[in-house]
N, C-alpha and C positions, 0 to 999 in steps of 0.2 A: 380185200384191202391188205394192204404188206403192212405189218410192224416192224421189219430190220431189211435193212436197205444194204448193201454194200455197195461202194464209188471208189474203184478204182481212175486214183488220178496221176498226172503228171501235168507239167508247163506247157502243154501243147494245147490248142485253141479246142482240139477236139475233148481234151479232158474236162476244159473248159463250160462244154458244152453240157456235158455227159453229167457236170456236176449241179448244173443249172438244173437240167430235167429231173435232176432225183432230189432237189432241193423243194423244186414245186410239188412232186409227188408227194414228201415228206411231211408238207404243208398240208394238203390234203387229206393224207393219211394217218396224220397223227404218226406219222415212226422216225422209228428211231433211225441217224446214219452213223456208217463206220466209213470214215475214208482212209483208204489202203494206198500204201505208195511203195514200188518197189526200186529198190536202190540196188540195181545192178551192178557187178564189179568189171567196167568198162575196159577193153584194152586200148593202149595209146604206143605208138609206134615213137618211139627217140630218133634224130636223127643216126643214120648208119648203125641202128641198133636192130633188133626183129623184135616179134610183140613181143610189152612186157605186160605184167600188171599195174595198176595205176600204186604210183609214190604215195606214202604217208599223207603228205601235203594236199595231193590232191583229190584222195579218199577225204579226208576232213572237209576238204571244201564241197564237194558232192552232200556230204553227211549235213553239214549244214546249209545247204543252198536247197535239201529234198526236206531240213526240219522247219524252214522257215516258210517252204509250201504249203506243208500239211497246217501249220500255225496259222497262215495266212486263210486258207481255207474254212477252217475250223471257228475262225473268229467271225468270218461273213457266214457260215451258219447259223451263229449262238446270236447271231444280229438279229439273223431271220426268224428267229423263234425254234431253230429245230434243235433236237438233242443230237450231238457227236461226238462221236472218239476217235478218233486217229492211230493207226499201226503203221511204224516204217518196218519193212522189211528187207533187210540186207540180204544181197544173194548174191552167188557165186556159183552156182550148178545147179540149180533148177531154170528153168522156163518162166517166164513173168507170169504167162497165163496159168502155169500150173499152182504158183505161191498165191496168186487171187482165188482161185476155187478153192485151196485150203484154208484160205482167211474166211472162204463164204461158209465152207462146212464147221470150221471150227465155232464162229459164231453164231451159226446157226441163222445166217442171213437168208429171207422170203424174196428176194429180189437182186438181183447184180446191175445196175444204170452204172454203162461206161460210154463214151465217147470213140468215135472211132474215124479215121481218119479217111476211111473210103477208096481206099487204095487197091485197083484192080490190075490183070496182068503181070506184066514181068516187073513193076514197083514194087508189086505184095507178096510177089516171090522171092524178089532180092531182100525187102527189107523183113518180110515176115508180117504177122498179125496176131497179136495179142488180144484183139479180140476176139478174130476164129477161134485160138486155143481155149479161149473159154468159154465159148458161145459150143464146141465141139464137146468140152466134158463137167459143163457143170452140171451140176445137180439141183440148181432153181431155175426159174426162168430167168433172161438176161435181153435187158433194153439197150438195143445199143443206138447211141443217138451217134449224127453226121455234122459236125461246125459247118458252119456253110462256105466257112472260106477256107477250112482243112484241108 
């Protein structure tokens, strides 16, 4: 049985999912979850400008649109009976997947349940996988669930 769970999440139906399964597991298992959100520092192209980094304005709006996730989150688990805590992690030069395996080693999480969008071919090439990257170097086992309509 797991006692520390880690879910990383985001607004995608697959996060969605991922967060369900480790909800129910949590249930059963009696553990504890941490849900991890990482708040990447997105570039956005200006008209007749090249990339820039994102405006004040729209950093804040990211910052709170990813706290009122993990809030949202966090409030349907404590519904459900499970214990949680929540870490946003702001990034700007690491890899998503590589800030989730350090959120699992620092807390010392027995489990990683994330969602994953199922994406094969030149889709998961172009866009990447954040779940390969963890699934490639974590140090617990990692559940990766499929939305069905991901």
């Amino acid at each position: 049985m797991y006692a520390r769970i880690l879910v990383p999440v985001d607004a995608s139906a697959a996060a969605a999912a991922g967060f369900r399964e480790a909800l129910g597991l949590a249930h059963r298992c009696r553990a504890r979850l941490r849900l991890v959100h990482v708040l990447e520092d997105l570039p956005f192209v200006a008209p007749g400008a090249a990339f820039q980094t994102v405006p004040e304005e729209a950093a804040q709006s990211l910052l709170l649109a990813s706290s009122r996730l993990l809030t949202r989150l966090r409030d349907e688990a404590i519904r459900d009976g499970a214990q949680v805590d929540c870490v946003l992690v702001e990034n700007a030069d690491h890899r998503a997947g590589e800030l989730i395996n350090e959120q699992a080693v620092a807390w010392k999480a027995e489990l990683i349940v994330m969602g994953t969008h199922g994406r094969r071919g030149a889709e998961r090439f172009m866009e990447g996988s954040v779940a390969e990257q963890v699934v490639r170097h974590a140090d617990v086992p990692v559940l990766l669930v499929t939305a069905v309509d991901a």
